[in-house]
N, C-alpha and C positions, 0 to 999 in steps of 0.2 A: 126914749124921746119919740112923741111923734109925728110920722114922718109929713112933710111938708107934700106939698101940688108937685105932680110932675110936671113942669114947665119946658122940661129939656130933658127928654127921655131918652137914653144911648141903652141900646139894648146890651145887657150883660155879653152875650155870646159874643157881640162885636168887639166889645172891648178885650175879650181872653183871646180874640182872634189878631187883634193888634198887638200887643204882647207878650203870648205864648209864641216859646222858639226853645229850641235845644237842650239848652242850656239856664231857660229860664224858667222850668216851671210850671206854674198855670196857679192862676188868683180864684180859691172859690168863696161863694158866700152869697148872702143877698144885698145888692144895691139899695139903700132905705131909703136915698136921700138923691135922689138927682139933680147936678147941678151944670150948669155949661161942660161942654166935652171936655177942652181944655184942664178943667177942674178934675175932673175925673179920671182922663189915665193921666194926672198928677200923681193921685189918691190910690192907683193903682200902680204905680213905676211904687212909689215909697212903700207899699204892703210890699213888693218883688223883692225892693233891696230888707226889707226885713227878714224873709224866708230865703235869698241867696245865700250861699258860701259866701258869694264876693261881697256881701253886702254885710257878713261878719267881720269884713277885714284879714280875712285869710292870708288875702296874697298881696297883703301892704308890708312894705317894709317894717315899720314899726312895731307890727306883731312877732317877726322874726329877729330885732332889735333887742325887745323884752327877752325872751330864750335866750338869747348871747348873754346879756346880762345875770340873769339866774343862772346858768354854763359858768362865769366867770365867777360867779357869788361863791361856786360848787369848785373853785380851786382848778378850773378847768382856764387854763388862761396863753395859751399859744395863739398869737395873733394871727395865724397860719389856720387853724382847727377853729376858729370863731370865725375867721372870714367865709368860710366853705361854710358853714352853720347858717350865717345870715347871708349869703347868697341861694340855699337851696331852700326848695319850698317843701316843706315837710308833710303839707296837707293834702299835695297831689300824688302822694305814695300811700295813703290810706284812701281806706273807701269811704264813699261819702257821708256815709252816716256818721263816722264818727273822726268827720275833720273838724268839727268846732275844737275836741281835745286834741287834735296835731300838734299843738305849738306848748302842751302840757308837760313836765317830765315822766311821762308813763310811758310805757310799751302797749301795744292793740293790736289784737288779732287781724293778722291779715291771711285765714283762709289756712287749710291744711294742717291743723294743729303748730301754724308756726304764728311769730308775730315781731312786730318790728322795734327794736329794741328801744329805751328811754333814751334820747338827748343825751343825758349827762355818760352813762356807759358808754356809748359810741364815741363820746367827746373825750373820756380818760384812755380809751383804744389808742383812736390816734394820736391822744399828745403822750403816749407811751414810745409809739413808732418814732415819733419825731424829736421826743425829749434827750436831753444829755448833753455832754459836749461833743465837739464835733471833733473827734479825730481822723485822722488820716484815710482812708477808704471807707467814709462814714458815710451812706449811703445819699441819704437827704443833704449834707455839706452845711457848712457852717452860714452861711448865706441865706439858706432858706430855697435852695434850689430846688423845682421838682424833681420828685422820682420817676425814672423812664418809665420802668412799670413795676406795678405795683397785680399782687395776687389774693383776691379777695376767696375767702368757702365760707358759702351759703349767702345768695342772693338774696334771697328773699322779698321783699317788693321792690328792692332796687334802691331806696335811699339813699345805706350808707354807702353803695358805689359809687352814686352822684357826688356824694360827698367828698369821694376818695379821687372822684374824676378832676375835681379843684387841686387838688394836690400834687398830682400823678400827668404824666404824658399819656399815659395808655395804663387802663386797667382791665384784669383778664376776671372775670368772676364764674364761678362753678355754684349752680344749683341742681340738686339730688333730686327735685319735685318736676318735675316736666311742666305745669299749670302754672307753679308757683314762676318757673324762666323765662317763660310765656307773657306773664304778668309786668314780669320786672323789662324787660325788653320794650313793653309798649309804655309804661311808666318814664323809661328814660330817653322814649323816643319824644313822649310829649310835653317832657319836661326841656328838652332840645339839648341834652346829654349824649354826645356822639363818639364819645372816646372810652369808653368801657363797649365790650367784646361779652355777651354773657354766654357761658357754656352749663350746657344739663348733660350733668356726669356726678363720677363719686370722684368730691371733693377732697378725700383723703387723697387720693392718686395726685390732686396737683395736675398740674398740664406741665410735663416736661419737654414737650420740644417747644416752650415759649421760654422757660429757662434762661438765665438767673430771674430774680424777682429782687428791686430793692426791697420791697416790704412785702409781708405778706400777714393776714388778717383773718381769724377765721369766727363764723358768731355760733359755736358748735365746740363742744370739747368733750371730753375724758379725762381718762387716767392715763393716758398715753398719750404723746405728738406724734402722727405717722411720718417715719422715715424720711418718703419721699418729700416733705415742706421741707424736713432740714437738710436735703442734699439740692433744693431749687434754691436756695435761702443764697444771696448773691453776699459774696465779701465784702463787710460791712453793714451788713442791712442785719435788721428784725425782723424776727414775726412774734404776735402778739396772739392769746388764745388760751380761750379755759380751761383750767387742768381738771385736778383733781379734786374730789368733793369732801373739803377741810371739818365740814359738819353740815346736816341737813339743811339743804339749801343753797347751798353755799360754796363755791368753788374758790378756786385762788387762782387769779389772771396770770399768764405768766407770761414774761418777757425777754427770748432769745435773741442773743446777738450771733455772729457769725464774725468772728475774727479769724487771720491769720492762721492762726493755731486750731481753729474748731470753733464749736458754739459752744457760748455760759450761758446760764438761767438765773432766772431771778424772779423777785415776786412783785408785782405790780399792785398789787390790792386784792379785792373779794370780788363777783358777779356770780352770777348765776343764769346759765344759757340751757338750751336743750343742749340733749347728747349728741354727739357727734355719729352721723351713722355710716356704713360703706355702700355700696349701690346707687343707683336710681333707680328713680320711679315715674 
């Protein structure tokens, strides 16, 4: 097209100088067409919300609505485990590049060779924790009551301890990566998540002078459950965590309870997590 009389000439830089801020960016390109100012950071506010996050709908309810719904499509259906899904924002735990896919059921690197797990696995986790019937020193209670606290290994950007914070009175979480606790600590600070506690240690040790744990949760497994989860593991309660690797790829989720008598096991499905390491780092 071309371009018309400048009749009403707003110099570019003024207009990126009205608009540019923190959080929003900067509009480039060439003005072809100048028209009243008015008009113009119109024409530049609707280029911003095109290249925002916010302007994707990131952090509209109805995006995280869709997720609940594919979660539920997926057999994932505790009205408990979908409320905490559609109240957290999944896009403020990834890095910004690749929050348009947050709300996807995939996992994405978040730094360190680690990454944040798919929706739908974190959502059979906890409706493992919390499924079954409610008997007698049943940790979650027949009601739907929270758990006082709850014992998360491996932090990682913080998500599913937001997650876990919906659910739980106080949650304790252990990350092995020092950068990675770091990360998740300002994640759940910004996300305004103030009841998970996160610790950088080896998460196989557990934190025993926080002991019992109604649940405990870990995104890390082997071929072995250390010791110490099952002697923190509170009368009543599970914990939920990758075993052993059934064929390439592929582990089988397992699900301890803690009765009376000891702990049983059981198999909860397939996933596939990193290995579980001892240390920090």
């Amino acid at each position: 097209m071309t371009a018309g009389p400048k009749r009403f000439p707003v110099p570019l830089a003024r207009i990126r100088g009205d608009v540019r801020g923190e959080d929003r960016g900067e509009v480039r390109g060439d003005v072809r067409r100048q028209r009243p100012q008015r008009a113009a950071q119109t024409a530049v506010a609707d280029a911003l919300r095109r290249r925002m996050p916010a302007g994707l709908g990131l952090d509209s309810a109805a995006v995280r609505a869709r997720m609940v719904a594919r979660l539920r499509e997926a057999g994932i259906d505790d009205d408990r485990v979908l409320a905490a899904f559609a109240a957290v924002e999944r896009h403020r735990f990834v890095d910004s590049a690749l929050a348009n896919q947050a709300y996807e059921d995939t996992s994405l690197p978040i730094g360190f060779g680690q990454t944040i797990s798919k929706p739908s696995v974190v959502g059979r986790m906890l409706q493992a924790l919390l499924a079954g019937p409610a008997g007698e020193g049943d940790a979650a209670g027949a009601a739907g009551r929270r758990w006082q606290r709850v014992l998360e290994i491996g932090t990682g950007c913080g998500y599913q301890a937001a997650l876990l914070a919906r659910l739980a009175v106080n949650v304790v979480s252990i990350e092995r990566v020092g950068a990675l606790a770091d990360k998740a600590r300002a994640n759940l600070a910004a996300a305004g998540v103030h009841n998970v506690q996160v610790r950088h240690g080896d998460g196989r040790a557990g934190v025993p002078a926080l002991a019992p744990f109604d649940a405990i949760v870990s995104a890390a497994g082997g071929d072995d459950l250390p010791e110490a989860w099952l002697l923190q593991l509170a009368t009543g309660g599970r914990l939920v965590a990758p075993g052993t690797e059934v064929r390439p790829g592929v582990q089988e989720l397992l699900l301890v309870e803690r009765g009376p008598g000891g702990c049983t096991r059981r198999s909860a499905g397939e996933v596939w997590f990193v290995p579980l390491k001892s240390g920090a780092e």
